[in-house]
Residue, then its C-alpha position, 0 to 999 in steps of 0.5 A: x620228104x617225109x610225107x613223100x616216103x610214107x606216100x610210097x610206103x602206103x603204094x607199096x603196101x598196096x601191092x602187096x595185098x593185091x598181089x595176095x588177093x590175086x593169087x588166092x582166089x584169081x591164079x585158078x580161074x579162066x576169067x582171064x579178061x576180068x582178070x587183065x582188067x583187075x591187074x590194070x586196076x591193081x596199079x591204078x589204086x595203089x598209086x591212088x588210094x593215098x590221095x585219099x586222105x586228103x579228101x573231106x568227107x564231112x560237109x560243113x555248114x555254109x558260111x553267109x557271103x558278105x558283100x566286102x569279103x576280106x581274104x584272111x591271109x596276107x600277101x607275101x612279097x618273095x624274100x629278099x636276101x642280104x648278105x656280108x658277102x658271097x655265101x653258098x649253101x650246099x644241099x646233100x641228098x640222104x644217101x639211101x635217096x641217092x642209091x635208090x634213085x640211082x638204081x631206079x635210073x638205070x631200070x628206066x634207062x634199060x626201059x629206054x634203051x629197049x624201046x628204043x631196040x624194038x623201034x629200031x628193029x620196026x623200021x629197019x625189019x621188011x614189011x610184009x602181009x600173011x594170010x592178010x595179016x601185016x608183020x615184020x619180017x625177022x632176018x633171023x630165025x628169033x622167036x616170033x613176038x609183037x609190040x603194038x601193032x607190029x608183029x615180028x616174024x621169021x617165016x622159014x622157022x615155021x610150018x604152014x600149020x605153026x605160022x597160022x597158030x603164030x598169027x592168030x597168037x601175036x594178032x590177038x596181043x595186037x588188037x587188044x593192046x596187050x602191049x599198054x599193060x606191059x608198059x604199065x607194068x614195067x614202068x612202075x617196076x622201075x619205080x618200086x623195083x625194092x618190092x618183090x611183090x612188084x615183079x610177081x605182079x608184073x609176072x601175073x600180067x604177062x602169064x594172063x596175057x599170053x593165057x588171053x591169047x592162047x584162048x583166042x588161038x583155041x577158039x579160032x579153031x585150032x586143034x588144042x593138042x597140036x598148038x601144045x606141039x608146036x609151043x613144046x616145038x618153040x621151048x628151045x627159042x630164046x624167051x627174054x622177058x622184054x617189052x614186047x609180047x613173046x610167044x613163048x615168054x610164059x613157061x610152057x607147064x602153066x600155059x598147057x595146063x590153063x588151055x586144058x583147064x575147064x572153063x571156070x564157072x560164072x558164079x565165081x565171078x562174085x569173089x570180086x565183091x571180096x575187094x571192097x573189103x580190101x580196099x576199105x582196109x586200104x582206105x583207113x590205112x590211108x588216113x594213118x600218120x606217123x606216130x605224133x609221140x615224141x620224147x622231150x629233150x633234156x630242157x623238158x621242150x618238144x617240137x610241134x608243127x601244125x596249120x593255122x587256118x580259117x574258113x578260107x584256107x591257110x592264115x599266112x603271117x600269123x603270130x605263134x608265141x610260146x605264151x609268157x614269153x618272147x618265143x615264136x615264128x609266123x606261118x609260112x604261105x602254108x600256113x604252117x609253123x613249126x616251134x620247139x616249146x616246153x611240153x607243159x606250155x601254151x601257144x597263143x595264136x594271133x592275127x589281125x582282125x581274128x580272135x586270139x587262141x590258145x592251145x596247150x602244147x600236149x594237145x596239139x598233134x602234128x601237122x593239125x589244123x587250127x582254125x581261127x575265127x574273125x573278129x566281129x567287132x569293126x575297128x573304130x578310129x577316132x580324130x583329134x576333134x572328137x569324132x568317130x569313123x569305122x576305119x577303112x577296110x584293108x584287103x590282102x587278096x584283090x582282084x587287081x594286086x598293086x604294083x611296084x613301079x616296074x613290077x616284081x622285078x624291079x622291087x626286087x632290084x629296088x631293095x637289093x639295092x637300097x638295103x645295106x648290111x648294117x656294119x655293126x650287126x656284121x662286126x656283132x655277128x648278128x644275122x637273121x629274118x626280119x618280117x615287116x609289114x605295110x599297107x599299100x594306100x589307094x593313092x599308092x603311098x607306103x604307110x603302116x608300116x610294122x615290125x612283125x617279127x623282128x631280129x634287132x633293132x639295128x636290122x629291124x630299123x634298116x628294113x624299115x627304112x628302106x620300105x619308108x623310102x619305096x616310091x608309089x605303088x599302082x594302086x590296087x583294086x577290088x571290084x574296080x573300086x581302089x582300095x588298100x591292100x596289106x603286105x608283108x615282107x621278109x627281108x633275111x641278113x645273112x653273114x657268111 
């Protein structure tokens, strides 16, 4: 949630500084294609800029390939659930997600109801041609006005004169598609409806649009002070600002004044190196974060949260204990933990097959990455005789994943059923997730298995019980070649 809301506080911000930059050195110049084509733009960066952060800008140094690569995160079974009996949870939204989500509903669902007005008019009106150009013949006398390639018309409104600067008018936002600019407008003003700035912008968009057509209408030929005319002529028609492009949507003081604009000089074209500027600004505001500072509570701990990672991607199942003590959690599939620790404290991290790492609790910044290191000492095993062996290579990722008999489903109903709420946890009100893991041998055999985050030794036994009585699996295989693959599983005791 909160990566989310900071994600849309980063668009938002955006707006507001395109929309500055805009008026400042755009709203007075007559590049109007440059300047539909820098409003389109506008949307497109702020909604992508954020993603930015994310991207690795520092090339690291290639790693050897070995021929047996071991996955460095273990495979997670989905979780099984056990509990007293029947228990739901309820999840309420915080209310201000309600309200804006409710508010944001309705805008779209105006959206919709307006298309779906403007469609129903397109197949209802009569088709008809003028001067060679198709419309929609209005069976009132509306304001003439185009969505797409439909353009709707009221001819006996008109003058001979009016009609041909009408459809040179309406023709211009058909051909060039003005229509995906007000969609692209009005979609994401539903979206960020609580930013005015988003409603100036979408403003912008229809006041170039029109000022695009009205060039189109002047270079056609037509006599400039007749066009104003007939534009003050059309001022009484009802103008909604909708989907669709209106004829008169744009007030009429800005679009005379910009069709008796001289023509902006081509040297003002170089202000739009201004916006690489901005968009630097945009790019460090991306890699901000919420401020990692947090208070300690009165126990002197503090809560941290960070990656654990290796030279693969996420270390998942790895053990975080608050050092000299039995404290600690595992990552998640992310490979993220999450511990409230004492401020001045140590986390010792550690995983099979890697070197273990200890990070003092005041240095470790929300949400960083910690990156282990594999071990590079082979396990050795060693036989009642006296012999030595390397010990065989447990995989945790392979090409073929073994398979309970039956596939997922059918381990799921395996323990579901198989796995009792030990009475003495229930009546001791015990509850809690257990974490075990097993390897899956190449004859298929269950074997090694480990408590790796235990809850009680009631609990912790039942799980291991279970898991010991599971029949062969499919073996898996890497490369053709059947191997052993490692598991972990998590089994939750929940009371009601």
């Amino acid at each position: 949630m909160e990566a989310t809301l900071f994600y849309f506080l980063k668009v938002n911000v955006a707006l507001v500084l395109f929309y500055a930059f805009y008026r400042l050195l755009f709203t007075r110049d007559t590049f109007f294609g440059i300047r539909r084509a820098l409003l389109n733009l506008f949307w497109i960066l702020a909604f992508a800029y954020p993603f930015l952060d994310n991207i690795t800008w520092m090339v690291s140094e290639p790693h050897p390939v070995l021929e047996a690569a071991v996955q460095n995160y273990v495979a997670w079974l989905p979780e099984v659930i056990v509990q007293s009996e029947g228990n739901r949870e309820l999840f309420a939204w915080p209310l201000w997600v309600m309200l804006y989500g409710g508010v944001t509903g309705l805008l779209f669902l105006r959206f919709a109801i307006q298309l779906g007005g403007i469609l129903h008019l397109a197949f209802t009106s009569t088709p008809s041609e003028i001067d060679g150009v198709r419309v929609r013949l209005l069976s009132t006398p509306s304001g003439p006005f185009s969505f797409f390639g439909w353009i709707f018309i009221h001819p006996e409104a008109h003058s001979e004169k009016e009609l041909a600067e009408i459809l040179i008018h309406e023709a211009t936002h058909a051909r060039e598609g003005h229509s995906w600019d007000i969609l692209l407008s009005e979609l994401i003003t539903c979206l960020c409806w609580a930013n005015p700035f988003v409603w100036l912008l979408k403003r912008e968009v229809r006041y170039n649009l029109e000022y695009l057509a009205d060039a189109s209408v002047l270079r056609a030929g037509c006599d400039g002070k007749t066009y104003q005319y007939h534009l003050l002529g059309l001022a009484y028609h009802k103008a909604a600002a909708t989907l669709y492009t209106h004829f008169n949507v744009v007030p009429l003081k800005n679009r005379i004044r910009m069709m008796n604009k001289q023509p902006s000089q081509r040297i003002g074209i170089a202000k739009l190196f201004l916006l690489f500027p901005l968009l630097a600004c945009l790019l460090l505001l991306s890699n901000c974060k919420p401020s990692n500072k947090q208070a300690a509570d009165a126990d002197g701990r503090i809560s941290v949260s960070a990656f654990v990672t290796d030279d693969q991607g996420p270390v998942v199942g790895a053990n975080v204990i608050i050092k000299g003590t039995a404290e600690g959690t595992l990552t998640d599939l992310d490979g993220r933990f999450t511990l409230s620790a004492p401020e001045n404290g140590t986390l010792l991290i550690a995983f099979p097959d890697y070197k273990p790492k200890e990070i003092a609790v005041e240095d470790i910044q929300q949400e960083m990455k910690i990156k282990l290191d594999p071990e590079q000492t082979p396990a050795v095993s060693v036989t009642p005789d006296g012999k030595t062996s390397i010990e065989e290579e447990v995989f945790t990722v392979v090409e073929e994943q073994p398979e309970f008999p039956g596939g997922t489903k059918a381990l799921l109903n395996y323990l579901s059923k198989n796995i009792k709420y030990p009475t003495i946890a229930q009546e001791n009100g015990i509850q809690g997730r257990v974490v075990l893991s097993f390897i899956v041998r190449k004859d298929g055999s269950v074997s090694d298995i480990e408590i790796v985050r235990g809850v009680d030794p009631v609990l912790d036994q039942e799980a291991v019980r279970v898991v010991k009585a599971m029949p062969k699996w499919k073996p898996g295989k890497q490369k053709g070649v059947v191997v052993n693959v490692k598991y972990v599983l998590p089994v939750m005791f929940r009371l009601q």
